[in-house]
C-alpha positions in Angstrom: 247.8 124.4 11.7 245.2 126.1 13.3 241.5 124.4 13.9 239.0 125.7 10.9 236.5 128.5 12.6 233.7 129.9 10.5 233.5 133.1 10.9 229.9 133.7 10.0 229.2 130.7 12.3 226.8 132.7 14.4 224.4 133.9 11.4 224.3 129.9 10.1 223.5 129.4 13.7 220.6 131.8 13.9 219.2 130.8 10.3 219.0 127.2 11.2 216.8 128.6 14.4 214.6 130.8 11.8 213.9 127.6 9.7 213.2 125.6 12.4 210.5 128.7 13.9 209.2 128.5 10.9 208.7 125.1 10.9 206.8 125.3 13.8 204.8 128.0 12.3 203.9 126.1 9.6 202.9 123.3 11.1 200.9 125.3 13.6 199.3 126.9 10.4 198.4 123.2 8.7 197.2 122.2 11.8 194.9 125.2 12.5 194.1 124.3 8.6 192.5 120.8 9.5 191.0 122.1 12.7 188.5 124.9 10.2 188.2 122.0 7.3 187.0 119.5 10.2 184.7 122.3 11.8 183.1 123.3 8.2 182.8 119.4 7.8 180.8 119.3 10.5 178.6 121.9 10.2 178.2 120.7 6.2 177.0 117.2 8.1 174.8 119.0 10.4 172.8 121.1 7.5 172.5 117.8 6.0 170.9 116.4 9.0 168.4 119.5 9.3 167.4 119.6 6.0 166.3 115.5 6.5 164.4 116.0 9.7 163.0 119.4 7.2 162.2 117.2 4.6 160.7 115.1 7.0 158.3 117.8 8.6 156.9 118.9 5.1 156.5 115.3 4.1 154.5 114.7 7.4 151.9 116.2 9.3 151.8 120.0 8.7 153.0 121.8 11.6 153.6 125.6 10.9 155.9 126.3 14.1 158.0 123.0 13.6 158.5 123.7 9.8 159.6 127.5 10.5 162.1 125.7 13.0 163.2 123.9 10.9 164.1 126.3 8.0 165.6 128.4 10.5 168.1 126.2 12.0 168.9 125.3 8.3 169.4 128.7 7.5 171.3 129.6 10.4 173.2 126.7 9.7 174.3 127.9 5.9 175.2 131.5 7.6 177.5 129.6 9.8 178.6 127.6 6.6 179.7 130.6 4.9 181.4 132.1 7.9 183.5 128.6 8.5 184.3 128.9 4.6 185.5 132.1 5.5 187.8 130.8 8.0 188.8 128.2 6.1 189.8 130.7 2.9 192.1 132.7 5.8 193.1 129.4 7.1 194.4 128.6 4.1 196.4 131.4 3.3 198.1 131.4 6.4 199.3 127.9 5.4 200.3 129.4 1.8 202.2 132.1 4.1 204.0 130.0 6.1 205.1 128.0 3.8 206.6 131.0 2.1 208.2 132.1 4.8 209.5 128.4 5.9 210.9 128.1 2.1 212.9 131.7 2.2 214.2 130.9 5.6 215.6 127.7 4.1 216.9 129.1 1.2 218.7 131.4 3.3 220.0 128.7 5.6 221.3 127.1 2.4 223.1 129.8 0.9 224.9 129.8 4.4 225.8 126.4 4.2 227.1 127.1 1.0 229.3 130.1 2.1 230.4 127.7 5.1 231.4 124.5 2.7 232.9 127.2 0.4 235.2 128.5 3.4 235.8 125.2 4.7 237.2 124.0 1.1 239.5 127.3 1.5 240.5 126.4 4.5 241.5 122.5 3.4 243.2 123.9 0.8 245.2 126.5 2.8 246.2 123.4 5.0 247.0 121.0 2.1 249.3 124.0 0.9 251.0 124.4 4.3 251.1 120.7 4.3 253.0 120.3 1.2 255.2 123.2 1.7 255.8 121.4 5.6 256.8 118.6 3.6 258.7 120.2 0.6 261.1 121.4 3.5 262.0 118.7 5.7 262.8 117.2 2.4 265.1 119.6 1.5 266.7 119.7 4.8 267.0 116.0 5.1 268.2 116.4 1.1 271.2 119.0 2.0 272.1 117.3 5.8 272.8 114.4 3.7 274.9 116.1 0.9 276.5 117.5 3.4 277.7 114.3 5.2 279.0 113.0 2.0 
């Protein structure tokens, strides 16, 4: 009997490619994720830091131009807070995105893998029935050569 061939072999092929793209994507999208949550960390630790040495500059001698300074950086610092948030939000739904995508691209790989089992059971039971019916008649000609010798 013939060797079993899947016929849609080639889309299986090319969905197993799509999941693994978006695999990659995905992980390229977490990583991207970390890289904004570490940079909004950092600035976070870096307000922190101004807002001491601020504290610090009230607390102490009174110097107008070092005070200002001061609440400026810290300020600047929150705009750049909000902007990293921001990226962070975005960052975020990529991730969400890609994960999506990377879930409908393996659903789709697994409803070919289904189609491909499902044609390879066929295809078993096609031989089984050739098998049997192989069988059924060298037993019937071994069944009537030896009638006929007797």
């Amino acid at each position: 009997m013939k060797k079993f061939i899947y016929s849609m072999q080639s889309i299986l092929d090319i969905k197993k490619k799509l999941e693994d793209q978006e695999k990659t994507n995905y992980g390229i999208a977490r990583a991207k994720e970390i890289e904004e949550e570490q940079k909004l960390s950092a600035l976070c630790k870096r307000r922190d830091k101004y807002e001491e040495v601020l504290k610090g500059k009230v607390s102490g001698s009174l110097n107008v131009k070092e005070i200002i300074e001061a609440e400026n950086a810290v300020e600047i610092l929150k705009t750049y807070i909000k902007i990293q948030k921001i990226a962070v939000n975005k960052a975020r739904d990529d991730v969400k995105f890609a994960l999506s995508s990377l879930m409908r691209a393996t659903a789709e790989r697994k409803v070919q893998e289904k189609l491909r089992e499902k044609a390879f059971n066929e295809y078993k039971s096609e031989y089984e029935k050739e098998e049997r019916k192989q069988v059924d008649e060298l037993v019937s000609f071994k069944y009537t050569s030896e009638n006929k010798d007797d």
